[in-house]
N, C-alpha and C positions, 0 to 999 in steps of 0.2 A: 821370384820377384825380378822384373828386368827396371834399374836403375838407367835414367835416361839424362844424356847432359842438351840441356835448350839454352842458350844465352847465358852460360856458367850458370847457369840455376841447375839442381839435382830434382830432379823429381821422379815417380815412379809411374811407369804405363799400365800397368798389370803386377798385381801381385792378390793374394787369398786365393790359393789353389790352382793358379792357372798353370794349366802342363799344358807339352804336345802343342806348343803352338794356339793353345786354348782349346784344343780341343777335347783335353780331358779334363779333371780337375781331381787334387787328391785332399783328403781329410789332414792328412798330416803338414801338406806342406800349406796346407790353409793356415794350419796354427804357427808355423815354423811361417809364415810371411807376416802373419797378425805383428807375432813379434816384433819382427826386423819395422813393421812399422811404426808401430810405437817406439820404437827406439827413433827411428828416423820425425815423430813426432816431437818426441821430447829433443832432438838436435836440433828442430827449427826453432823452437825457443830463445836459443841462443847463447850466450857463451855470459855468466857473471862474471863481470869485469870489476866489479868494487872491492876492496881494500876484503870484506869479507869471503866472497863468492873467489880469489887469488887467493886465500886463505894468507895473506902477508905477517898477522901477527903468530902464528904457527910457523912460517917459514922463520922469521926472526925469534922465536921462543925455541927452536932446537938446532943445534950445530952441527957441525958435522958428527957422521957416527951414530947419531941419534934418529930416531923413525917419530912417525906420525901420529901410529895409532890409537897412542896413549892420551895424546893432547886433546886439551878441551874443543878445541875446534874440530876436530874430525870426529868426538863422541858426538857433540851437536848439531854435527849438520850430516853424519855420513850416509844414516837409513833416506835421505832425500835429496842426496848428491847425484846420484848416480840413475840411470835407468837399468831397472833389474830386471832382467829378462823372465818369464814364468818358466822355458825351459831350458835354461844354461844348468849345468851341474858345474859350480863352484868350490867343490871336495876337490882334496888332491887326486892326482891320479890313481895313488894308491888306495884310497877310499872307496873312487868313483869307481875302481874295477873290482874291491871285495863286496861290493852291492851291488853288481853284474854287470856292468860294464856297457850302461843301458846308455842309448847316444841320444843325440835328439828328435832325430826321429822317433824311435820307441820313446820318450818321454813326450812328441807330441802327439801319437799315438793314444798315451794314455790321458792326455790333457782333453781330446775332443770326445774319447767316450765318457770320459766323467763330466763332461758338460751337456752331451746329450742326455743322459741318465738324469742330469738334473735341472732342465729343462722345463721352464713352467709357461705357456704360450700363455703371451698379455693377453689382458682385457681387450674385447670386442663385438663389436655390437653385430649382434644375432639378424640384424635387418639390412645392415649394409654388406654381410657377408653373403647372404644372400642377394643382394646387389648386385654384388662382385661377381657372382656363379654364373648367374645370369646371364649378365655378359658376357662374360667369357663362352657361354656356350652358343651366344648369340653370335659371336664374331668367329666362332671354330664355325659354324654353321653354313656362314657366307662365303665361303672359298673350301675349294674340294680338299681334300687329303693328299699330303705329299707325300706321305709314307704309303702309299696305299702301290 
């Protein structure tokens, strides 16, 4: 994914698999960009600034010393706080490497075959598909071959 800055605005040129200058494209880093945008989706959102979204009465309900996790406010709001990545491994390191020490690549690796595998092609009309062919062989038809 190449992140690009225009007028202090962040936005992205290219990202879903583009390698090599766009000249190739890989399965893994399609999913490992899908990610990074969805993340970068859920940061245009933007930042809750309210007395809840600061979490203020948690801040003021534990003192020093004391942690967060336990407070009612971080049980209620924590599963939708955050964007959670499909392939971060959040285990300690010691976890993540007695269950092979698999990175994100082999974890996106295994995210885009299991989604190929279960893959079910929408609904589509048998007539416009044929349309479609059509065309397509109507418009290959009228200019020579480049590969040839």
């Amino acid at each position: 994914m190449q992140p690009t800055m225009l007028g202090g605005v962040n936005f992205v040129l290219h990202a879903a698999g583009w390698l090599e200058g766009g000249l190739a494209f890989g399965y893994e880093k399609w999913v490992m960009d899908v990610d990074q945008c969805g993340m970068w989706h859920a940061f245009a959102k933007g930042v809750d600034l309210s007395p809840n979204g600061q979490a203020l009465d948690a801040i003021l309900d534990n003192g020093p010393g004391q942690h967060f996790l336990g407070s009612a406010h971080t049980v209620a709001t924590f599963e939708a706080a955050f964007y959670r990545s499909s392939i971060a491994d959040n285990n300690s390191f010691a976890q993540w490497e007695s269950e092979g020490a698999n990175d994100a690549e082999v974890r996106a690796n295994q995210v885009w075959k299991k989604m190929l595998a279960e893959y079910e092609p929408p609904p589509f009309d048998e007539a416009k598909d044929e349309e479609f062919r059509e065309w397509i062989e109507r418009k290959k038809a009228s200019f020579p071959d480049s590969n040839v």
